[in-house]
C-alpha positions as CSV (number, residue, x, y, z in Angstrom):
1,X,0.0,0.0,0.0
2,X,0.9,3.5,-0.8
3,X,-0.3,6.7,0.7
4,X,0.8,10.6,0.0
5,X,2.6,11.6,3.4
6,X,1.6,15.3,3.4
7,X,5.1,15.9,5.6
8,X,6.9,14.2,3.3
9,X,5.0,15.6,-0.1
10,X,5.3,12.1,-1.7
11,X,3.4,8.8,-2.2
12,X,5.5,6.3,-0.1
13,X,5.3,2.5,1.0
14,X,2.8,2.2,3.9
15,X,5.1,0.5,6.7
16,X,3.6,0.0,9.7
17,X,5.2,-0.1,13.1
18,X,4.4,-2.9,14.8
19,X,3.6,-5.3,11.9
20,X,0.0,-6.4,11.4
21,X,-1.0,-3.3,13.8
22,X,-2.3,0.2,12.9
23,X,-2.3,3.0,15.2
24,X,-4.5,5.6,13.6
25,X,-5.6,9.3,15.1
26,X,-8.7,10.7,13.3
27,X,-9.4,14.9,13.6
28,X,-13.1,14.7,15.5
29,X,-15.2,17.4,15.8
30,X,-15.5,20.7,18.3
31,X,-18.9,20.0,19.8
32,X,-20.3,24.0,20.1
33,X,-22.5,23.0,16.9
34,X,-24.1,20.5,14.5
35,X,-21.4,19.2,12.1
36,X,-21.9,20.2,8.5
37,X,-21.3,17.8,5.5
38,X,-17.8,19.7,5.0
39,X,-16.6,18.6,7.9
40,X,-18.5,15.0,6.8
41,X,-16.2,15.0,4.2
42,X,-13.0,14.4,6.3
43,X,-14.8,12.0,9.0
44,X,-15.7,9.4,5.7
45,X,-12.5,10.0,4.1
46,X,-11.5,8.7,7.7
47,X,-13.7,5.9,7.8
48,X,-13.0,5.1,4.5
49,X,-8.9,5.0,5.0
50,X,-9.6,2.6,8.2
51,X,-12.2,0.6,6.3
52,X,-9.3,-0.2,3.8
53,X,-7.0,-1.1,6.2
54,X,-9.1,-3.2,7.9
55,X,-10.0,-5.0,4.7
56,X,-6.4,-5.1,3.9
57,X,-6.0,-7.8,6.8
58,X,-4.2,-5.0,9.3
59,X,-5.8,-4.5,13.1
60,X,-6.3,-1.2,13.6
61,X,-7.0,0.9,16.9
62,X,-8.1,4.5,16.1
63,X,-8.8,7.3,18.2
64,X,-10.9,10.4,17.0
65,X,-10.6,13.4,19.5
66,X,-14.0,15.4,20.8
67,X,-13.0,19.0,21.1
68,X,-15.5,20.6,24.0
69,X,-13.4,23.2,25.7
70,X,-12.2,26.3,23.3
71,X,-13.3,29.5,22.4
72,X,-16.5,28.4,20.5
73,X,-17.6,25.8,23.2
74,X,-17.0,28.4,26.3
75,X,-18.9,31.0,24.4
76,X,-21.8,28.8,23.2
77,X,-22.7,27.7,26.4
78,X,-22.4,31.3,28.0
79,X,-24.9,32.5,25.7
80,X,-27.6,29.5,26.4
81,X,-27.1,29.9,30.2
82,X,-25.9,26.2,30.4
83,X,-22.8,24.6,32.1
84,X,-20.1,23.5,29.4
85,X,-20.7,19.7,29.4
86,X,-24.4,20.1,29.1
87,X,-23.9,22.7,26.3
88,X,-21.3,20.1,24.7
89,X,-23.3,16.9,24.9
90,X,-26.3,17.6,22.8
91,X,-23.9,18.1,20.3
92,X,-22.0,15.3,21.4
93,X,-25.0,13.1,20.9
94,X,-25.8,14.6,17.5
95,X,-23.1,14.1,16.1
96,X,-22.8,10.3,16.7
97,X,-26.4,9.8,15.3
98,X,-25.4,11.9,12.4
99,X,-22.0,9.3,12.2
100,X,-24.5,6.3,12.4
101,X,-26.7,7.6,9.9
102,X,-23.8,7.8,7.3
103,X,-22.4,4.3,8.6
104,X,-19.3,5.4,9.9
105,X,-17.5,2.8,11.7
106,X,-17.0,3.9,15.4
107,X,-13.7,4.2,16.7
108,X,-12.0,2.0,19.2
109,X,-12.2,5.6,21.8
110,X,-13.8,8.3,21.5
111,X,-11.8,10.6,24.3
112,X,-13.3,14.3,25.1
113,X,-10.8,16.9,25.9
114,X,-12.3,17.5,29.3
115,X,-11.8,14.0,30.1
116,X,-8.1,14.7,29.7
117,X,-6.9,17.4,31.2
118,X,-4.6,15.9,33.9
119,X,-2.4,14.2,30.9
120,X,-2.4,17.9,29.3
121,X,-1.4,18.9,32.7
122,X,1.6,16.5,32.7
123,X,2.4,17.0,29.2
124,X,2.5,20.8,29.7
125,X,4.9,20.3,32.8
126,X,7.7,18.1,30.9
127,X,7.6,20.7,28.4
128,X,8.5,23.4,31.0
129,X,11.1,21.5,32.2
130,X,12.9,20.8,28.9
131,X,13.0,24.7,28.2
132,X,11.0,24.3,25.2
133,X,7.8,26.2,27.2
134,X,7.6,29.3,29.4
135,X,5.2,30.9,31.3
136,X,3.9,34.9,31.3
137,X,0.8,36.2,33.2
138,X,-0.5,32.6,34.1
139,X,-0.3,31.5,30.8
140,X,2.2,28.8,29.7
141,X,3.6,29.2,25.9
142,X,5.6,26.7,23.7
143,X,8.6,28.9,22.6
144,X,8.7,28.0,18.2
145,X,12.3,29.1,17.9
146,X,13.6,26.5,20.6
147,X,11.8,23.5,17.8
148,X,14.0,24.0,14.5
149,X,12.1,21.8,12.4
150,X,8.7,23.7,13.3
151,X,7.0,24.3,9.7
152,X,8.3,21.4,7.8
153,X,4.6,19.5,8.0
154,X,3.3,22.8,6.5
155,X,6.1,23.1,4.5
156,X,6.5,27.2,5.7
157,X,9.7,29.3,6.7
158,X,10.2,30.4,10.3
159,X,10.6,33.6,9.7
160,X,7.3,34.1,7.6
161,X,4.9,32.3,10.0
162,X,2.0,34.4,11.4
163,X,0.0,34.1,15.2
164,X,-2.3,30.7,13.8
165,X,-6.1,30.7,14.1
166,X,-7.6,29.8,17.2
167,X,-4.7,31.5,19.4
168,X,-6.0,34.1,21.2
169,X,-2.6,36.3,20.5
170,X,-3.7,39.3,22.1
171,X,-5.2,37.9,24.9
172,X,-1.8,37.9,26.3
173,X,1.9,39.3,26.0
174,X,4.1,36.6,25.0
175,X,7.7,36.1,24.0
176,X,7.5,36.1,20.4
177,X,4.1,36.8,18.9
178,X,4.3,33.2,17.1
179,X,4.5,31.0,20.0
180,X,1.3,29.2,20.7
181,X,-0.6,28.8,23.9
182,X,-0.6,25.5,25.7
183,X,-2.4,26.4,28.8
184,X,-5.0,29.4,29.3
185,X,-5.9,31.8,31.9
186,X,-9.7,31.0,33.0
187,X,-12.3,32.1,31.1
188,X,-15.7,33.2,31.3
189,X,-15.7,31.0,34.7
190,X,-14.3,27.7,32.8
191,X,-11.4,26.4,34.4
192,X,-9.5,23.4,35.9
193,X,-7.3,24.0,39.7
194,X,-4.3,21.9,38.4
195,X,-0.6,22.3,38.8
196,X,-0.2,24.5,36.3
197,X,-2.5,26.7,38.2
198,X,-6.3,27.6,37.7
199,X,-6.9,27.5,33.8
200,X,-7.9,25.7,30.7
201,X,-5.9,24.1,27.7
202,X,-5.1,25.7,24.4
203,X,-6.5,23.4,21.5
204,X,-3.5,21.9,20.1
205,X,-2.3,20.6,23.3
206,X,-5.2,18.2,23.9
207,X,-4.5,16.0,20.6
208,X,-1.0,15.5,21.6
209,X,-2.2,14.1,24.9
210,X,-5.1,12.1,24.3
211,X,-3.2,10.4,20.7
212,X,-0.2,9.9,23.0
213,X,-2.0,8.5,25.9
214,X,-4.1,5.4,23.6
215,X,-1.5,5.1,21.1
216,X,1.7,5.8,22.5
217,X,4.5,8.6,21.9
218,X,5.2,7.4,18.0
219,X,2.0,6.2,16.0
220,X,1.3,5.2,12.4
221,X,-1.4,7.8,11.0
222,X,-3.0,11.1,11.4
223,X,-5.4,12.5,9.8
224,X,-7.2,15.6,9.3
225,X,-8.8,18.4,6.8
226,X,-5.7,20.4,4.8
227,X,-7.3,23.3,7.4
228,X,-5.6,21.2,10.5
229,X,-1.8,21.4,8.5
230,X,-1.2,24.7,9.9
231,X,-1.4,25.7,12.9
232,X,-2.9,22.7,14.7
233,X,-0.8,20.2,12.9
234,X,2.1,21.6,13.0
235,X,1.8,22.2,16.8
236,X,1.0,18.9,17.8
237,X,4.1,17.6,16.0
238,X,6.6,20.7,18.0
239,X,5.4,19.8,21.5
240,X,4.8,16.1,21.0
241,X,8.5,15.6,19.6
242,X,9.7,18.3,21.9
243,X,8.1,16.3,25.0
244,X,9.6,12.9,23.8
245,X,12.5,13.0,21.7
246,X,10.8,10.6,19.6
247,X,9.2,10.9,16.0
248,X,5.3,11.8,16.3
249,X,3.6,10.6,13.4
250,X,5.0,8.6,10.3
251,X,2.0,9.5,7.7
252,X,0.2,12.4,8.1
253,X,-3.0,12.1,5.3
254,X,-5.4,15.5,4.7
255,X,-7.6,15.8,2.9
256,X,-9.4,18.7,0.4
257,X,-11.9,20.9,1.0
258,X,-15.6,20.2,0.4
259,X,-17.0,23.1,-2.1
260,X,-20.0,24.9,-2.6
261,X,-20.0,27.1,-6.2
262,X,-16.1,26.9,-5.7
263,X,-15.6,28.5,-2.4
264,X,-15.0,26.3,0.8
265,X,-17.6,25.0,2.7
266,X,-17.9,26.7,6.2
267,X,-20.1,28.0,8.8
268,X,-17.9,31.2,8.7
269,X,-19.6,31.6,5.8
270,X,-22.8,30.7,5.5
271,X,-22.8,28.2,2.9
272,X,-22.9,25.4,4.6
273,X,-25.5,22.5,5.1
274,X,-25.6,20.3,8.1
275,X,-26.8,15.8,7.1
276,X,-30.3,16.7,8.8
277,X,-30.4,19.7,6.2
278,X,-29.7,17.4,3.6
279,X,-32.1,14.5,4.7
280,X,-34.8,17.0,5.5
281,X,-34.7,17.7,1.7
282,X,-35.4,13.6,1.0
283,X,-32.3,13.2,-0.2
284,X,-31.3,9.1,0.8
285,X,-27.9,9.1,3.1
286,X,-26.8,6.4,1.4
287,X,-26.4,8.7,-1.3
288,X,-24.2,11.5,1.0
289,X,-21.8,8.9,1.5
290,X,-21.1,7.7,-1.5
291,X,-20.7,11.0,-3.0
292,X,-18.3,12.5,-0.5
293,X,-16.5,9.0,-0.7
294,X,-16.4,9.0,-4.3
295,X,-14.4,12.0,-5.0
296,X,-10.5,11.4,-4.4
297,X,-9.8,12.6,-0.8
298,X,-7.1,15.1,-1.9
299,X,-9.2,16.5,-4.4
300,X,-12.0,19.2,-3.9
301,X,-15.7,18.1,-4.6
302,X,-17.7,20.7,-5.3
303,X,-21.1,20.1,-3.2
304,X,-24.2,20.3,-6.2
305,X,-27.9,19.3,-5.4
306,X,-27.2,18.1,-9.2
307,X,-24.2,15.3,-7.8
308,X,-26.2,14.9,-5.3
309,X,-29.1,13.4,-7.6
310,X,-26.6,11.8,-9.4
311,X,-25.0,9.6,-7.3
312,X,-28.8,8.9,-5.3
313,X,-29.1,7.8,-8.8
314,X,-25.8,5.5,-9.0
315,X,-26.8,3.8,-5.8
316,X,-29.8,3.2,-6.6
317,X,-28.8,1.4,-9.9
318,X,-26.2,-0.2,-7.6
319,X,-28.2,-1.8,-4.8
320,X,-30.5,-3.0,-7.9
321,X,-28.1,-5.1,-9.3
322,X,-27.8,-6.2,-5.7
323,X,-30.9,-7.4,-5.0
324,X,-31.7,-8.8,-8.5
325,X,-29.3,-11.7,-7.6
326,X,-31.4,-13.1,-5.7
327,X,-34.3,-13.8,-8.2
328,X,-31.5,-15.9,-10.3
329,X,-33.7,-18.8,-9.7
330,X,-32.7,-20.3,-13.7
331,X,-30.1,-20.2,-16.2
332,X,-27.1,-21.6,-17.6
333,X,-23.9,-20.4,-15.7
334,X,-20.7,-19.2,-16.9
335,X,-16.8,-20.4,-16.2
336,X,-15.9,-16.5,-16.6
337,X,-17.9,-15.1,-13.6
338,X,-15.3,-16.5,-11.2
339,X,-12.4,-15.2,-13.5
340,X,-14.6,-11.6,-13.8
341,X,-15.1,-11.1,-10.3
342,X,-11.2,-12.2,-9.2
343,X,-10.4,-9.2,-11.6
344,X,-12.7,-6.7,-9.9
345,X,-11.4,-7.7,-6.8
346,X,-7.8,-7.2,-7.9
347,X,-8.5,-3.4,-9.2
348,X,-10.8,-2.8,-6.3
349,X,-8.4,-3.6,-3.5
350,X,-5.3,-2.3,-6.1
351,X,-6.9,1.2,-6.4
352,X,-7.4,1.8,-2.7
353,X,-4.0,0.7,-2.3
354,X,-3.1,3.3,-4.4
355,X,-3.7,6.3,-1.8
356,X,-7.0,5.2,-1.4
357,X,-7.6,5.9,-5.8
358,X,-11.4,5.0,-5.2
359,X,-11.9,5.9,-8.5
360,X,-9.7,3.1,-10.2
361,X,-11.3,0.5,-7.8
362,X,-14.8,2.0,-8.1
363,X,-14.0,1.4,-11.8
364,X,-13.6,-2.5,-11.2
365,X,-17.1,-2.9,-9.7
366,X,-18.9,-1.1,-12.2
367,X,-17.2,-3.1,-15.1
368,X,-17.9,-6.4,-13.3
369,X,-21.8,-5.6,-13.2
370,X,-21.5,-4.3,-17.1
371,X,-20.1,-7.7,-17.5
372,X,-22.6,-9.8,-15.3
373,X,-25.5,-7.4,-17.2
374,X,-24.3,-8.7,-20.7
375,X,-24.0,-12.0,-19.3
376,X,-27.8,-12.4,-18.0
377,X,-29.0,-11.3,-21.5
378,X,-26.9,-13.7,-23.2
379,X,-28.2,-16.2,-21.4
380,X,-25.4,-17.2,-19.8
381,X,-25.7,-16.5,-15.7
382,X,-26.9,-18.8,-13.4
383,X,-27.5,-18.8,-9.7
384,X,-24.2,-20.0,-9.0
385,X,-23.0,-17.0,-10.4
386,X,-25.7,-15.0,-8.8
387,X,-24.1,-16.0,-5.3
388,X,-20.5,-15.6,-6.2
389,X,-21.5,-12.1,-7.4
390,X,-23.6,-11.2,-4.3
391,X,-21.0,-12.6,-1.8
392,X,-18.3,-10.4,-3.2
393,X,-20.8,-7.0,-3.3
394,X,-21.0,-8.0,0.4
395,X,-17.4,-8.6,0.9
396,X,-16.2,-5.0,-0.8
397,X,-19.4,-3.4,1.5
398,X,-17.1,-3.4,4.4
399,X,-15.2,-1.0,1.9
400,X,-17.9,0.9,0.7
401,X,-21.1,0.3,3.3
402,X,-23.9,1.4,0.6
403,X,-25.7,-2.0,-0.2
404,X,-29.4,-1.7,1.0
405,X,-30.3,-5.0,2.5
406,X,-33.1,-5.1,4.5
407,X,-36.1,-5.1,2.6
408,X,-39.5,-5.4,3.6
409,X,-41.4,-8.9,3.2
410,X,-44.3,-9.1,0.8
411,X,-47.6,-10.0,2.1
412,X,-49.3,-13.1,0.7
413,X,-51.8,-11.0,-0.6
414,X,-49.0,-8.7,-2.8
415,X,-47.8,-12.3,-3.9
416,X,-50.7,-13.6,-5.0
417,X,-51.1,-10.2,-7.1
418,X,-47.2,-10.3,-8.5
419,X,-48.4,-14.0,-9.7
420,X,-51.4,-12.0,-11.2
421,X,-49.7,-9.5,-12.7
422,X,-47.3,-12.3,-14.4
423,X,-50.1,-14.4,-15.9
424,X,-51.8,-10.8,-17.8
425,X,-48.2,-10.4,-19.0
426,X,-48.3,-13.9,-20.9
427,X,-51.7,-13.0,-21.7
428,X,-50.4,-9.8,-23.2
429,X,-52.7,-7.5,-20.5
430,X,-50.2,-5.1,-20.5
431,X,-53.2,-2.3,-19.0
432,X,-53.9,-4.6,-16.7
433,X,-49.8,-5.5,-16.0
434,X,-49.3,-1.4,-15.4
435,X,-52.3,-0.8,-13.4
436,X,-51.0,-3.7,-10.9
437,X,-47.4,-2.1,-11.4
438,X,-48.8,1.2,-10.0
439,X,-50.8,-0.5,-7.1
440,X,-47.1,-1.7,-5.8
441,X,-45.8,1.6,-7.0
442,X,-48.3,3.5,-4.4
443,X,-47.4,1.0,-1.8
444,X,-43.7,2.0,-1.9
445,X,-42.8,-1.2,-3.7
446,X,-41.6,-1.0,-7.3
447,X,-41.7,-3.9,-9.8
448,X,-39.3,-4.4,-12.5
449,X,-39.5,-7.3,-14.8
450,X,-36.3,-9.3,-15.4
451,X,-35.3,-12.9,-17.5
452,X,-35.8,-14.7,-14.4
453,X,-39.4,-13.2,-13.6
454,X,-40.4,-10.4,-11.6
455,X,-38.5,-8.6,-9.3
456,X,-39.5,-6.3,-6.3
457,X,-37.4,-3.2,-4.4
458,X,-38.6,-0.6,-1.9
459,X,-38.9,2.9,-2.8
460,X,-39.5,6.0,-0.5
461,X,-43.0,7.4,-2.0
């Protein structure tokens, strides 16, 4: 396997460090709001990377951060009148029914900043120790010019790097205006008695604890949006390696913004749409994921109610295919279906090897249902293909998760009217075969008519 390392700004050979075993760190989300499908866009490219390796035969342990102390969080809950973790968990909850909703594979811990603040705490203190931090006013700083190879992830010059986002630079009067907070006065009444005195963390500091803490001081991946290279990134890497002497991370993988007419999605803004916006609109979520999974993840998508339909479309056709396999009841099989599906399999699991190239092994499924299509009108698939063909759609689904397969079960009444509807077909009744069709059709249930017989799918009316 091969993935672009955005540190090193090259594909390279996907060495693990512990062989067989993945340590992967997945960006999460700050809990002061609903997540938008921007920020949806870098949690399934996540899923999607540990998917693959999972499917690739690795064990992997990954960790995905909840932010809910910063700026945002402190000053959400001051406006509702609520204490920070109340304020924090209904968007806590949300968001893990918006992740089940687009079948995003939990990870192994889920860790919330606030949870954490004693290994900050400690983290913080070795820092101080080893010179690399300082403190001024009650704050405690991480001195930049003391880490020489701060900027490489970002690939930046010293000299021409700027106070970061989400550093409160004039809060306080540091050293050098580039240095970055890792510990806070109080604010607004938010604040932890520790050693380091009453305060709170700065942002960056609570990745490097809580990655370190499941994973260990030197882990395989981390991931993130390219927004998270610089500052955030880049910090985590100075004080982590600063604290431990060790190498941080050995991939780092971002990936591209999601777009809407061109420009960024954000809430900053305005152009953004949360899933339940999306959903509220009918759209299937089936169809969300696969278009923010089928895009590249170092390219931009551009977000259109247009692709949107499209790929609603594409999964439809998809899951289709999927359930007409099992109606294969007749028909001679083929000795290429085996061969066929061996191929898809080798482009399938060859293009997400290649930095996770969905489109190449996208490519490979589609050509092995053009195939199978060509076959059943030639006559020549049977249900033994059928089943090969539907066990490997499942297998790849751990990939992909878009297959639709619950389905509800037909009454013995809508049976009895499917055997109906076949007979006025023979018959040649075709006004009586549609006006049956549309009864199903009003029912949710549509039939389609296939060389094996008739077929039945659900549809939302």
């Amino acid at each position: 396997m091969k993935f672009y390392n955005t540190l090193t700004r090259k594909k390279e050979e996907f060495k693990p460090i512990r062989e067989g075993d993945i340590g992967l760190y997945t960006c999460g989300p700050t809990v002061y709001d609903l997540a938008h499908i921007g920020n949806f866009r870098a949690y399934i490219f996540e899923d999607l990377l540990h998917r693959c390796l999972e499917y690739s035969g690795y064990r992997v342990t990954r960790v995905m951060n909840i932010t809910d102390v910063d700026d945002k969080t402190i000053a959400g809950s001051e406006k509702q009148g609520v204490s920070l973790r109340e304020y924090t968990d209904g968007y806590l909850k949300a968001f893990l029914e918006d992740m089940e909703t687009l079948r995003l594979k939990k990870p192994d811990y889920l860790p919330r900043a606030t949870d954490h603040i004693p290994e900050m705490v400690a983290l913080v203190k070795k820092l101080l120790e080893k010179g690399y931090a300082y403190e001024k006013d009650g704050a405690v700083y991480f001195s930049i010019s003391k880490f020489p190879a701060y900027g490489n992830l970002a690939g930046i010059d010293l000299s021409g790097i700027r106070p970061g986002a989400r550093v409160d630079v004039d809060e306080y009067e540091k050293e050098d205006a580039r240095d970055f907070a890792l510990w806070k006065e109080e604010k607004k009444g938010v604040f932890w008695e520790t050693e380091l005195g009453r305060g709170r963390p700065g942002w960056h500091i609570e990745c490097s604890a809580m990655s370190m803490k499941y994973l260990g001081e030197s882990f395989d991946i981390h991931t993130g949006g390219v927004d998270n290279i610089f500052p955030h990134h880049e910090n985590e890497i100075a004080q982590s390696e600063a604290a431990t002497d060790k190498k941080f991370v050995n991939y780092w993988m971002h990936c591209a913004h999601l777009l809407v007419n061109g420009e960024k999605m954000s809430k900053s803004k305005g152009n953004f749409y949360t899933l339940r916006d999306i959903l509220n609109k009918g759209y299937n979520p089936v169809a969300v994921r696969y278009l923010l999974l089928s895009t590249h993840y170092r390219d931009p998508l551009n977000f259109t109610e247009k692709a949107l339909r499209q790929a609603e479309n594409t999964v439809s056709n998809y899951n289709a295919f999927y359930q007409s396999l099992d109606f294969c009841k007749s028909g001679i099989g083929s000795k290429d279906t085996g061969a066929e599906i061996q191929k898809a399999r080798s482009d399938f699991a060859g293009g997400l090897a290649d930095d996770l190239n969905i489109s190449a092994a996208l490519a490979g499924i589609f050509n092995l249902i053009k195939a199978m299509n060509i076959a059943v009108s030639e006559g020549a698939f049977g249900p033994e293909d059928a089943v090969k063909v539907k066990d490997f759609l499942e297998e790849i689904d751990s990939v992909l998760a878009i297959l639709e397969k619950e389905e509800t079960e037909l009454s013995e009444g809508q049976q009895n009217l499917i055997k109906q509807r076949e007979q006025t077909r023979k018959e040649k009744n075709f006004g009586k075969s549609d006006e049956i069709r549309e009864i199903f059709r009003s029912q949710g249930i549509l039939l389609e008519d296939t060389p094996y017989g008739t077929r039945w799918k659900t549809i939302r009316k």
